[in-house]
Backbone as XML, in Angstrom:
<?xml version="1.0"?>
<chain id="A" units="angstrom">
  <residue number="1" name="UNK">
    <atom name="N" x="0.813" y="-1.181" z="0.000"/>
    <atom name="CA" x="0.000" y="0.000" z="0.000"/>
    <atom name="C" x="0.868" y="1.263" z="0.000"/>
  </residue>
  <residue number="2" name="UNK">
    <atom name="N" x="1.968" y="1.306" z="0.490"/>
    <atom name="CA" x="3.057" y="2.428" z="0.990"/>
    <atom name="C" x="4.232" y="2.623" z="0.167"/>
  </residue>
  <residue number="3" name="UNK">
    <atom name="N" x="4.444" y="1.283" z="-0.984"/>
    <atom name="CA" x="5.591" y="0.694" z="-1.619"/>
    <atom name="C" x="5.730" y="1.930" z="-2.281"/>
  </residue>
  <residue number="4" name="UNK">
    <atom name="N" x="6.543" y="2.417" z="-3.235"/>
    <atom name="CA" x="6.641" y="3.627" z="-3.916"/>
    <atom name="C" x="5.709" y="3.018" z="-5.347"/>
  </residue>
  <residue number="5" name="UNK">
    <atom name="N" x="5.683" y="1.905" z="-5.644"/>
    <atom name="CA" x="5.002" y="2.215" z="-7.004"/>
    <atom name="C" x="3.520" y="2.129" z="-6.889"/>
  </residue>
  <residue number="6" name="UNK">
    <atom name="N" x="3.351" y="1.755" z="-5.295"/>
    <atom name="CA" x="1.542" y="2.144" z="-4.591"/>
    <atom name="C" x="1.225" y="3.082" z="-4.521"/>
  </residue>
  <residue number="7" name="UNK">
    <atom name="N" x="2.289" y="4.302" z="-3.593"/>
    <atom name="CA" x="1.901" y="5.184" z="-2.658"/>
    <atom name="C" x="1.205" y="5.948" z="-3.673"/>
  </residue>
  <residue number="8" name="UNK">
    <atom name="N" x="1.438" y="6.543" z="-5.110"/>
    <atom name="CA" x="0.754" y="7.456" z="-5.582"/>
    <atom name="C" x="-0.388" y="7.251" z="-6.075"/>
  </residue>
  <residue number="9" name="UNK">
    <atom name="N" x="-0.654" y="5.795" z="-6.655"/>
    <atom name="CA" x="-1.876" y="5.272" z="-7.022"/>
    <atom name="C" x="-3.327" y="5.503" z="-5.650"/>
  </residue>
  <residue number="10" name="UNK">
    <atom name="N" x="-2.484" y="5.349" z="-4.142"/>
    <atom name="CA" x="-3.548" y="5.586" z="-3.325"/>
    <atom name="C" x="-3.632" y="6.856" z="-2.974"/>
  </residue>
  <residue number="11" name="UNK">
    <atom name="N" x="-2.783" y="7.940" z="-3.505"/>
    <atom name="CA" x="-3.112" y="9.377" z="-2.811"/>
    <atom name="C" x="-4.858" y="9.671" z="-3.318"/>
  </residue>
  <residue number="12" name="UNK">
    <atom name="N" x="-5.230" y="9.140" z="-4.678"/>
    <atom name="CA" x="-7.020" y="9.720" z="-4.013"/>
    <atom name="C" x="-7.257" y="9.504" z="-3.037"/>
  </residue>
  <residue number="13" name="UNK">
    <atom name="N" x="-7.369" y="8.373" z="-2.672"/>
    <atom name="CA" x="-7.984" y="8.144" z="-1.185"/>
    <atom name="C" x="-7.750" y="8.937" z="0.039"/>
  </residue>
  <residue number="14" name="UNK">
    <atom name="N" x="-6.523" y="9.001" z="0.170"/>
    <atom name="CA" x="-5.628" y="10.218" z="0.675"/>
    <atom name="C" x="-6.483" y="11.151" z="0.711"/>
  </residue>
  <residue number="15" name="UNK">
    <atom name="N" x="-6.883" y="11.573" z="-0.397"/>
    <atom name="CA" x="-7.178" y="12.808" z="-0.432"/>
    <atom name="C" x="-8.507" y="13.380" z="-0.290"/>
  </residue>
  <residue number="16" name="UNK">
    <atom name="N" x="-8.950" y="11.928" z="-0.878"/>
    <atom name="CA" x="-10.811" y="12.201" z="-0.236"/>
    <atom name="C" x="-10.943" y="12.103" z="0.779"/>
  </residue>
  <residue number="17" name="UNK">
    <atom name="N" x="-10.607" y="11.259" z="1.926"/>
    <atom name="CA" x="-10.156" y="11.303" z="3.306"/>
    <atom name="C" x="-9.454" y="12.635" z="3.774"/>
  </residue>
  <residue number="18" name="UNK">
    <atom name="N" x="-8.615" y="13.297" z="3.583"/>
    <atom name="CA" x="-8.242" y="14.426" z="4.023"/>
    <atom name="C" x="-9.330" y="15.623" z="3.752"/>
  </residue>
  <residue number="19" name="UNK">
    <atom name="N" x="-9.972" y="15.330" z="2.815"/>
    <atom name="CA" x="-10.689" y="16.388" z="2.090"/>
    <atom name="C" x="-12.394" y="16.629" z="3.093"/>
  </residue>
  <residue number="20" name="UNK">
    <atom name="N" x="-12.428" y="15.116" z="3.778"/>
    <atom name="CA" x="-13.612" y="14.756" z="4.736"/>
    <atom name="C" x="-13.434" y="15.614" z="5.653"/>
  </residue>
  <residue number="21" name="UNK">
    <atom name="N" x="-12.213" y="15.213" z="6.453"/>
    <atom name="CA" x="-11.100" y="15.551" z="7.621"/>
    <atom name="C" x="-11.298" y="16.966" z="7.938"/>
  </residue>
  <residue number="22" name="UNK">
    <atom name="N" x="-11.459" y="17.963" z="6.780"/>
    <atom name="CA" x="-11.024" y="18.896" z="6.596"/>
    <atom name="C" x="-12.526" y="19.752" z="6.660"/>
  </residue>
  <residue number="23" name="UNK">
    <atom name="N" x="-13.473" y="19.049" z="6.008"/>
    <atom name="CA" x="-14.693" y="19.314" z="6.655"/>
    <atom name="C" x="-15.507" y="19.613" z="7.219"/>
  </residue>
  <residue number="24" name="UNK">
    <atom name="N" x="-14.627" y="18.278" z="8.450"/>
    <atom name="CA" x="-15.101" y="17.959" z="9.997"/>
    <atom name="C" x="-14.005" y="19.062" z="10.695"/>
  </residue>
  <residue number="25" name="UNK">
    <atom name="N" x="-13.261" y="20.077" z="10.342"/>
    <atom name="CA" x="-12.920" y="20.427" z="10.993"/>
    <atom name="C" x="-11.398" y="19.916" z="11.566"/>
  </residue>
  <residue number="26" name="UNK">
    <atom name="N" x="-11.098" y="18.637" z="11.218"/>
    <atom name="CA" x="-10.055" y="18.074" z="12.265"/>
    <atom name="C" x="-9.169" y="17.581" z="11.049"/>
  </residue>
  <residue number="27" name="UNK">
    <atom name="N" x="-7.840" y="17.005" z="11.939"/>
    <atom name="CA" x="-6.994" y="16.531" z="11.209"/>
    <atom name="C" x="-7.228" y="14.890" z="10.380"/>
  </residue>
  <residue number="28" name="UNK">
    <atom name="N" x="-6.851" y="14.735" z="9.443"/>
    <atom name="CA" x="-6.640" y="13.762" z="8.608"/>
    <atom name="C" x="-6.395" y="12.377" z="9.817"/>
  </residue>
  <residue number="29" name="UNK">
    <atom name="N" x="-5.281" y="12.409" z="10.656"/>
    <atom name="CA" x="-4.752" y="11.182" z="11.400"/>
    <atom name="C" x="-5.788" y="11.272" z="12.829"/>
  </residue>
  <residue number="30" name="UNK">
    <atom name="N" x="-6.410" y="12.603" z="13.121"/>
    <atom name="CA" x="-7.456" y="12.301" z="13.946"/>
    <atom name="C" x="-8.411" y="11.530" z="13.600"/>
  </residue>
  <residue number="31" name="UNK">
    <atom name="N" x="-9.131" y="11.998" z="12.457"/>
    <atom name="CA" x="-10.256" y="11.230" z="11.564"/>
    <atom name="C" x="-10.436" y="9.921" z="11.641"/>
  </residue>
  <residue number="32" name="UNK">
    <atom name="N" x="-8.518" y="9.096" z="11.345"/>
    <atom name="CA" x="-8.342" y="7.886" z="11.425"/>
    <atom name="C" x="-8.419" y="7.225" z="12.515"/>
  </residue>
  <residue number="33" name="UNK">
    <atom name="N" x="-8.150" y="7.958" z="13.582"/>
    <atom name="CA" x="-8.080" y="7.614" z="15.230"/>
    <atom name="C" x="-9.328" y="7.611" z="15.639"/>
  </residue>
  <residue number="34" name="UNK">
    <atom name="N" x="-10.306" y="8.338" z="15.247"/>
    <atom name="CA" x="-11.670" y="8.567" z="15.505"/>
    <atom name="C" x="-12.201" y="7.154" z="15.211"/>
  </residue>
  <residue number="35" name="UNK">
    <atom name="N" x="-12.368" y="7.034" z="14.089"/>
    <atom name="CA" x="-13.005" y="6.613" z="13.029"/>
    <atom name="C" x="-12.660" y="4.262" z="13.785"/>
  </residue>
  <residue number="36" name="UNK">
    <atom name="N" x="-11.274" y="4.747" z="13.603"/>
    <atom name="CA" x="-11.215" y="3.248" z="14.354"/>
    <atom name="C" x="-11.706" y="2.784" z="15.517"/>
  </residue>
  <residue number="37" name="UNK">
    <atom name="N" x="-11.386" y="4.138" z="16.391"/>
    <atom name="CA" x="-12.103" y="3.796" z="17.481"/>
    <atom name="C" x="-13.869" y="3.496" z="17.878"/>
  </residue>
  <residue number="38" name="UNK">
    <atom name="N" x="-13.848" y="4.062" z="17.173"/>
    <atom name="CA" x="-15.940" y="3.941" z="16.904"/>
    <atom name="C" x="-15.973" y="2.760" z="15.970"/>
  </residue>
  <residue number="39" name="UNK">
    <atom name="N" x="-15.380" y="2.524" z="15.034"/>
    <atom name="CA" x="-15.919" y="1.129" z="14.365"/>
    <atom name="C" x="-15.336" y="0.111" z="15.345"/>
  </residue>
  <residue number="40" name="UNK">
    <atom name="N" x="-14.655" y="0.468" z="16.193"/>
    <atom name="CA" x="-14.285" y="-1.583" z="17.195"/>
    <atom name="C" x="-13.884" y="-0.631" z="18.302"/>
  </residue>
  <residue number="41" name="UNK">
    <atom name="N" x="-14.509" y="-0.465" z="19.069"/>
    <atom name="CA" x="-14.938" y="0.104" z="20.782"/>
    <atom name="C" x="-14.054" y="-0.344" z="21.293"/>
  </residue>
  <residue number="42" name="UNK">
    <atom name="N" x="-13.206" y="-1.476" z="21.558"/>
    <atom name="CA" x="-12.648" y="-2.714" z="21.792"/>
    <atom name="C" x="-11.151" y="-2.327" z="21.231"/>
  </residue>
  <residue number="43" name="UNK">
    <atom name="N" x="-11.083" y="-1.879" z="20.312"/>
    <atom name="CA" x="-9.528" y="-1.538" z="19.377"/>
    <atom name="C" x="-8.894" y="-0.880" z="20.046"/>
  </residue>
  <residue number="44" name="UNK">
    <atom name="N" x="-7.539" y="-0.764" z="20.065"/>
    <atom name="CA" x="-6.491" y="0.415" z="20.566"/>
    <atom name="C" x="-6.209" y="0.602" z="19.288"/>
  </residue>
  <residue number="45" name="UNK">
    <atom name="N" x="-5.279" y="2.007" z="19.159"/>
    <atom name="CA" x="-4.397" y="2.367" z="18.055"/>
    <atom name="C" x="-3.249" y="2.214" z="18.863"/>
  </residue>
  <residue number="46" name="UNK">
    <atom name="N" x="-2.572" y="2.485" z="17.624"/>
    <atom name="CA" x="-1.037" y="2.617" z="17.435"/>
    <atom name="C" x="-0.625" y="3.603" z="17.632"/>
  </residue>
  <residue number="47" name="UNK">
    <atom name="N" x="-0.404" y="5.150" z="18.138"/>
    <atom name="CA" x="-0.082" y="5.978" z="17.542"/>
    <atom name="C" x="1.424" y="6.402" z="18.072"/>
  </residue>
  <residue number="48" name="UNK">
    <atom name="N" x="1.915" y="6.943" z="16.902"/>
    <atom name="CA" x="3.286" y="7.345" z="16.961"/>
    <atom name="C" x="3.036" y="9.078" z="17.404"/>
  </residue>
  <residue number="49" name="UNK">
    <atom name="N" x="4.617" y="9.798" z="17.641"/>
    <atom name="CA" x="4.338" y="11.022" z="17.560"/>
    <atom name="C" x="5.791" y="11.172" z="17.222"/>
  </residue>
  <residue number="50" name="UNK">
    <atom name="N" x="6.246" y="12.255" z="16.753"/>
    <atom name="CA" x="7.470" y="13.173" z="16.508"/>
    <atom name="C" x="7.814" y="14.349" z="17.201"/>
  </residue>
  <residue number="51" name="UNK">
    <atom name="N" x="6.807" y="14.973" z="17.739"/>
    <atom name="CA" x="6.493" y="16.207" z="18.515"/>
    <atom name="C" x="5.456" y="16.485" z="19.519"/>
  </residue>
  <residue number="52" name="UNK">
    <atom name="N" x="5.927" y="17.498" z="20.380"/>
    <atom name="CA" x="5.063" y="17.357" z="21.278"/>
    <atom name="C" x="3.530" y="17.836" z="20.577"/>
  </residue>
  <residue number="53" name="UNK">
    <atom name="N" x="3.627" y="18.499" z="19.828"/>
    <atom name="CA" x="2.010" y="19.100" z="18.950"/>
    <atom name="C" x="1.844" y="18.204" z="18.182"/>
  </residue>
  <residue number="54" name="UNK">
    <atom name="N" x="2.289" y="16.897" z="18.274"/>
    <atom name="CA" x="1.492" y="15.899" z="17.407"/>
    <atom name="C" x="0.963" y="14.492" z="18.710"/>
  </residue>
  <residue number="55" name="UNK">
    <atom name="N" x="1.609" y="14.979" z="19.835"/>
    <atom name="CA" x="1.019" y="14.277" z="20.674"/>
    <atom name="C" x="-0.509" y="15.314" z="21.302"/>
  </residue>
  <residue number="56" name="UNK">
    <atom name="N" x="-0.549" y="16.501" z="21.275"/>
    <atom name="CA" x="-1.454" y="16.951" z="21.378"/>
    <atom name="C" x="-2.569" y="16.978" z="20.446"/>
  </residue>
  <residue number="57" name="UNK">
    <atom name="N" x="-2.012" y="16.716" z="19.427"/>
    <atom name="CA" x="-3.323" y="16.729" z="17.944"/>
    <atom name="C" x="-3.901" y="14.975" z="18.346"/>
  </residue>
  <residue number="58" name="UNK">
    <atom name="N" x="-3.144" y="14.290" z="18.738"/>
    <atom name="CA" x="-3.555" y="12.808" z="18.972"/>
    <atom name="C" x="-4.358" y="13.015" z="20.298"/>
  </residue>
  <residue number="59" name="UNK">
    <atom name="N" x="-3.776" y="13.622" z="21.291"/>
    <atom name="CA" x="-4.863" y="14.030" z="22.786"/>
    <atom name="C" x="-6.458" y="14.540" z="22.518"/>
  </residue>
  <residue number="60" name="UNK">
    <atom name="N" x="-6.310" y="15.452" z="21.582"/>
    <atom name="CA" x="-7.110" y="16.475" z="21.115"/>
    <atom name="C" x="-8.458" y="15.232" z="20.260"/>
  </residue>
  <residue number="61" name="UNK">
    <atom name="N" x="-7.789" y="14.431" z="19.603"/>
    <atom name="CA" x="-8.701" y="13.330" z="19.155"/>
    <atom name="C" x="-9.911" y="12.804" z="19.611"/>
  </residue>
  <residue number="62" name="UNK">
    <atom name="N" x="-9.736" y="13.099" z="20.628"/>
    <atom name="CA" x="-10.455" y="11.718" z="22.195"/>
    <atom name="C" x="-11.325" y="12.903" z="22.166"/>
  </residue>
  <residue number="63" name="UNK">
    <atom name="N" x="-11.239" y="13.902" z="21.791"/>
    <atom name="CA" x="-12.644" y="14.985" z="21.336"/>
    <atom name="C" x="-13.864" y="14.571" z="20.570"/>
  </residue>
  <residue number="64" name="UNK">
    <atom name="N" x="-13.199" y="14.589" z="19.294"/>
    <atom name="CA" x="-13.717" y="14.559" z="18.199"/>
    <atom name="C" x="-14.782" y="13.125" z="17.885"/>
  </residue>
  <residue number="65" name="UNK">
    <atom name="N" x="-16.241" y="13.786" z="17.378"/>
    <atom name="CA" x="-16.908" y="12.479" z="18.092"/>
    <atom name="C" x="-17.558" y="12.188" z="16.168"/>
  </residue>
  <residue number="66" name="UNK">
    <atom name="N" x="-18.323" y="11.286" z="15.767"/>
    <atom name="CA" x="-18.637" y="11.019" z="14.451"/>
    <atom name="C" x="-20.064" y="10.584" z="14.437"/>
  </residue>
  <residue number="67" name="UNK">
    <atom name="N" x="-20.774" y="11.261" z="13.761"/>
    <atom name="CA" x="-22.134" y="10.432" z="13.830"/>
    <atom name="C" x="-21.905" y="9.384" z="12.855"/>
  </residue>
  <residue number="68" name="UNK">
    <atom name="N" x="-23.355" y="8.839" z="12.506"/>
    <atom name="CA" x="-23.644" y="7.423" z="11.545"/>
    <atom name="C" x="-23.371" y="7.650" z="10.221"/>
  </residue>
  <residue number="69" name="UNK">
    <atom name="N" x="-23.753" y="9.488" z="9.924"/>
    <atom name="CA" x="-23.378" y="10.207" z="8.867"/>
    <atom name="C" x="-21.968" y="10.286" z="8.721"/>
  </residue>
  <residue number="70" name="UNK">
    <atom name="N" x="-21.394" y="10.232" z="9.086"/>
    <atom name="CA" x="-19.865" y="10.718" z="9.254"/>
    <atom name="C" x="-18.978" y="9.134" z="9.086"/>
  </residue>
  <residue number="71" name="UNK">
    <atom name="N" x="-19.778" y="8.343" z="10.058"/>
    <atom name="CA" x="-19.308" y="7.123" z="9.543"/>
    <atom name="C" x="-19.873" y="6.513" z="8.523"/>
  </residue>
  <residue number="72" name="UNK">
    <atom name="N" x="-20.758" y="6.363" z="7.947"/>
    <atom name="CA" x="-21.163" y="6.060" z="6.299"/>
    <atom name="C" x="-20.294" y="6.522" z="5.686"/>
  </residue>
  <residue number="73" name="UNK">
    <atom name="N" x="-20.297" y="8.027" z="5.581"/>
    <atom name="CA" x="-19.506" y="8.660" z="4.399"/>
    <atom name="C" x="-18.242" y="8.274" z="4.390"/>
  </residue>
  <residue number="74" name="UNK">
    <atom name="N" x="-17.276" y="7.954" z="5.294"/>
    <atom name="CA" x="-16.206" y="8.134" z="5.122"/>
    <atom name="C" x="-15.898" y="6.498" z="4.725"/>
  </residue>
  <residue number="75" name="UNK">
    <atom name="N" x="-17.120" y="5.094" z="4.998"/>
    <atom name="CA" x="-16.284" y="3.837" z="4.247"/>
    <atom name="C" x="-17.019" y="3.917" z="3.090"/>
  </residue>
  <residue number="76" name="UNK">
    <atom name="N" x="-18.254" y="5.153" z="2.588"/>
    <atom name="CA" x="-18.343" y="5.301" z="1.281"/>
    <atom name="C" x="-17.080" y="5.389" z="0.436"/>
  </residue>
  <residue number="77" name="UNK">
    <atom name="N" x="-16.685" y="6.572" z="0.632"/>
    <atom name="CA" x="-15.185" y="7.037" z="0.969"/>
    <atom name="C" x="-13.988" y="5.558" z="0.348"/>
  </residue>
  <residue number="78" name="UNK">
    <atom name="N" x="-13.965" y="5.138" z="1.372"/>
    <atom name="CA" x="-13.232" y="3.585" z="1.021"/>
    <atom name="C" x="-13.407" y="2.872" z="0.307"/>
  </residue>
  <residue number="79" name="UNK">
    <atom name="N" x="-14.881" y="2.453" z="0.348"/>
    <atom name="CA" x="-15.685" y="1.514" z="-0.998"/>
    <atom name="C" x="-15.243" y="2.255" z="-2.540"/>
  </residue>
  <residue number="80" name="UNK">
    <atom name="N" x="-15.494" y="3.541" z="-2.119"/>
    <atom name="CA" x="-14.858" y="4.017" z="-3.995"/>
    <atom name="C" x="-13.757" y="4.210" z="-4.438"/>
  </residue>
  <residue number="81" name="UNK">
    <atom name="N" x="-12.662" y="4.024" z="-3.447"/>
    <atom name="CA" x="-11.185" y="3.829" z="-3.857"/>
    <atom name="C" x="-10.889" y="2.163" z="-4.195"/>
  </residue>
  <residue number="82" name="UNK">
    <atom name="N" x="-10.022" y="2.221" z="-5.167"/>
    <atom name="CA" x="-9.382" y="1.100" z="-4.793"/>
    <atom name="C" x="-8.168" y="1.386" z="-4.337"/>
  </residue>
  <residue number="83" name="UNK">
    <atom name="N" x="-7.643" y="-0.068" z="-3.320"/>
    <atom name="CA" x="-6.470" y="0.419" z="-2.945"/>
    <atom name="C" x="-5.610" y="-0.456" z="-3.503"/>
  </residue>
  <residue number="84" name="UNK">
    <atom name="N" x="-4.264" y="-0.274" z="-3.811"/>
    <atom name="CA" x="-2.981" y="-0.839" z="-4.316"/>
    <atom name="C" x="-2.646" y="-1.224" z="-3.839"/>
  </residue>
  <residue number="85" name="UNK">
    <atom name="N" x="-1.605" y="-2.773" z="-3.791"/>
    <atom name="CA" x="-0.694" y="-3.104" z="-2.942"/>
    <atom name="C" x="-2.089" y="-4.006" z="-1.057"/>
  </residue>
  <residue number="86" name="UNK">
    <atom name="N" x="-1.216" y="-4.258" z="-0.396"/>
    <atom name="CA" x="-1.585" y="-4.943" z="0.519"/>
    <atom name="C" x="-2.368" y="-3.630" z="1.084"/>
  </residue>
  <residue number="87" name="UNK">
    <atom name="N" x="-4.231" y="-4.145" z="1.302"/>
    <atom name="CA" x="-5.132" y="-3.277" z="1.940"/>
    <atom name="C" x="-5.255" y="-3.499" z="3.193"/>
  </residue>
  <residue number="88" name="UNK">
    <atom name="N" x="-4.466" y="-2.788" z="4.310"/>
    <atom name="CA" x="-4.732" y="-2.563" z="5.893"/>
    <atom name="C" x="-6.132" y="-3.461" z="6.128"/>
  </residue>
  <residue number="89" name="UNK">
    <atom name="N" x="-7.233" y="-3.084" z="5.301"/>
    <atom name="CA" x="-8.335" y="-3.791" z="6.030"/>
    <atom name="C" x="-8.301" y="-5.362" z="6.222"/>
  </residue>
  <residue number="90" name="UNK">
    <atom name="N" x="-6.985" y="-5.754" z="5.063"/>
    <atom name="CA" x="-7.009" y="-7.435" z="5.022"/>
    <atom name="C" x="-6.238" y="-7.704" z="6.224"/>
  </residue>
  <residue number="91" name="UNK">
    <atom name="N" x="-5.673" y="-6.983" z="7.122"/>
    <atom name="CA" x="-4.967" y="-6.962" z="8.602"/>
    <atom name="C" x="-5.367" y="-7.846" z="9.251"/>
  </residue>
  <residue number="92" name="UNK">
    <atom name="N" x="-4.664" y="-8.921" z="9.895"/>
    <atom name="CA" x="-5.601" y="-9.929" z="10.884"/>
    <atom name="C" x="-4.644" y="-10.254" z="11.514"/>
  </residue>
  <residue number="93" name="UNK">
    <atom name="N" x="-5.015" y="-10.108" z="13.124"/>
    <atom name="CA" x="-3.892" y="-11.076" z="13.988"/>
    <atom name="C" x="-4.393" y="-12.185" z="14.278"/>
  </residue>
  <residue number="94" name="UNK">
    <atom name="N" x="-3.279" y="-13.290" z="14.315"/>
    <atom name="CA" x="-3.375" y="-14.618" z="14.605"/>
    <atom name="C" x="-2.119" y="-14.969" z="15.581"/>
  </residue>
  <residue number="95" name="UNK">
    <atom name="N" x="-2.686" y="-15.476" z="16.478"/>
    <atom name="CA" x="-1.561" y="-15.161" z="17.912"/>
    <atom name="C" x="-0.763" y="-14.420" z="17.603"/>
  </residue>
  <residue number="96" name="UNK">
    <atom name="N" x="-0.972" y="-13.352" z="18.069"/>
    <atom name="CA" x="-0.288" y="-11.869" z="18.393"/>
    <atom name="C" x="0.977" y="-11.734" z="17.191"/>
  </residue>
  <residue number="97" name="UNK">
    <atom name="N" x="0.458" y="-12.246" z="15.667"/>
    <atom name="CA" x="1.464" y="-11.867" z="14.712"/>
    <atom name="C" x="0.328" y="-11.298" z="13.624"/>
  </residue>
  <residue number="98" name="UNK">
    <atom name="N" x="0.806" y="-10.214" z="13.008"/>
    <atom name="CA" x="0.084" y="-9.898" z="12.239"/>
    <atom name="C" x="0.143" y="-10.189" z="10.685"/>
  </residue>
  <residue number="99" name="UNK">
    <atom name="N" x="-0.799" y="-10.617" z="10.131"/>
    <atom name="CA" x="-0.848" y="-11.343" z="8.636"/>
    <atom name="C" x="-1.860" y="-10.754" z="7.967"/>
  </residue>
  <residue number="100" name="UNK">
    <atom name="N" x="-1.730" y="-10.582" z="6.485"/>
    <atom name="CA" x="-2.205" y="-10.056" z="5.816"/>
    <atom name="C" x="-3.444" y="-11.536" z="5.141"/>
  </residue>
  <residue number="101" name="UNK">
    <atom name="N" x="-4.928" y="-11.095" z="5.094"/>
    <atom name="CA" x="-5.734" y="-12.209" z="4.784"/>
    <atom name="C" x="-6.028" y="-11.814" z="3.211"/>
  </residue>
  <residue number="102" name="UNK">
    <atom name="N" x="-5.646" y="-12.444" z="2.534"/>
    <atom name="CA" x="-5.326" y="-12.349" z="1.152"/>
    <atom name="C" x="-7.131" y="-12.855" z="0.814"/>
  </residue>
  <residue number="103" name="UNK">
    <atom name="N" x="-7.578" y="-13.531" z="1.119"/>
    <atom name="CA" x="-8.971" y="-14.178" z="1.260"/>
    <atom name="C" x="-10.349" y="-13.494" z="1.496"/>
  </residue>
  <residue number="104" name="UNK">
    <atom name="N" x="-9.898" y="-12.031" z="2.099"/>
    <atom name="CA" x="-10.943" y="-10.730" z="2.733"/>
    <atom name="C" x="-11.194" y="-10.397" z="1.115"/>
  </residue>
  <residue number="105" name="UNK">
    <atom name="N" x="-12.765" y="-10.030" z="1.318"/>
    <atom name="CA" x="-13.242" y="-9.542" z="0.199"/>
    <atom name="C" x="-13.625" y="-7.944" z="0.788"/>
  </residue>
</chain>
């Protein structure tokens, strides 16, 4: 998905996603933090930071709330991209290693 001869094929998505993001008011990697967290209640993220104002834009997240509208649109959003290369959503852990399910439709 990230490979260099992917990454540009997925910047729509990128960009319709940022373009949502931008919308709502909030950042692009909030959106994503949001957005996971409301589809699996249950999920943690990952999140990295580089700076202290990107640990605050990630704090600042735990704000930002999404209705049903907000979540429709944005795996509308997904459904009309395709993505290149290995799709995050095919992500599956199987004792605590993570594998890509080639088999996810």
């Amino acid at each position: 998905m990230l490979s260099p001869e992917n990454l540009p094929k997925n910047l729509p998505l990128v960009q319709a996603l940022k373009d949502f993001a931008d919308k709502k008011g909030v950042s692009l990697s909030q959106l994503m933090t949001v957005w996971t967290l409301t589809k699996q209640p249950n999920a943690s993220t990952l999140i990295g930071t580089t700076s202290p104002e990107h640990l605050q834009e990630n704090i600042d997240a735990l704000a930002v709330e999404l209705s049903s509208e907000d979540m429709n649109e944005i795996e509308n959003i997904a459904a009309s991209h395709k993505v290149f290369g290995n799709d995050m959503r095919q992500l599956i852990f199987k004792n605590g290693i993570a594998i890509f399910n080639h088999n996810h439709s």
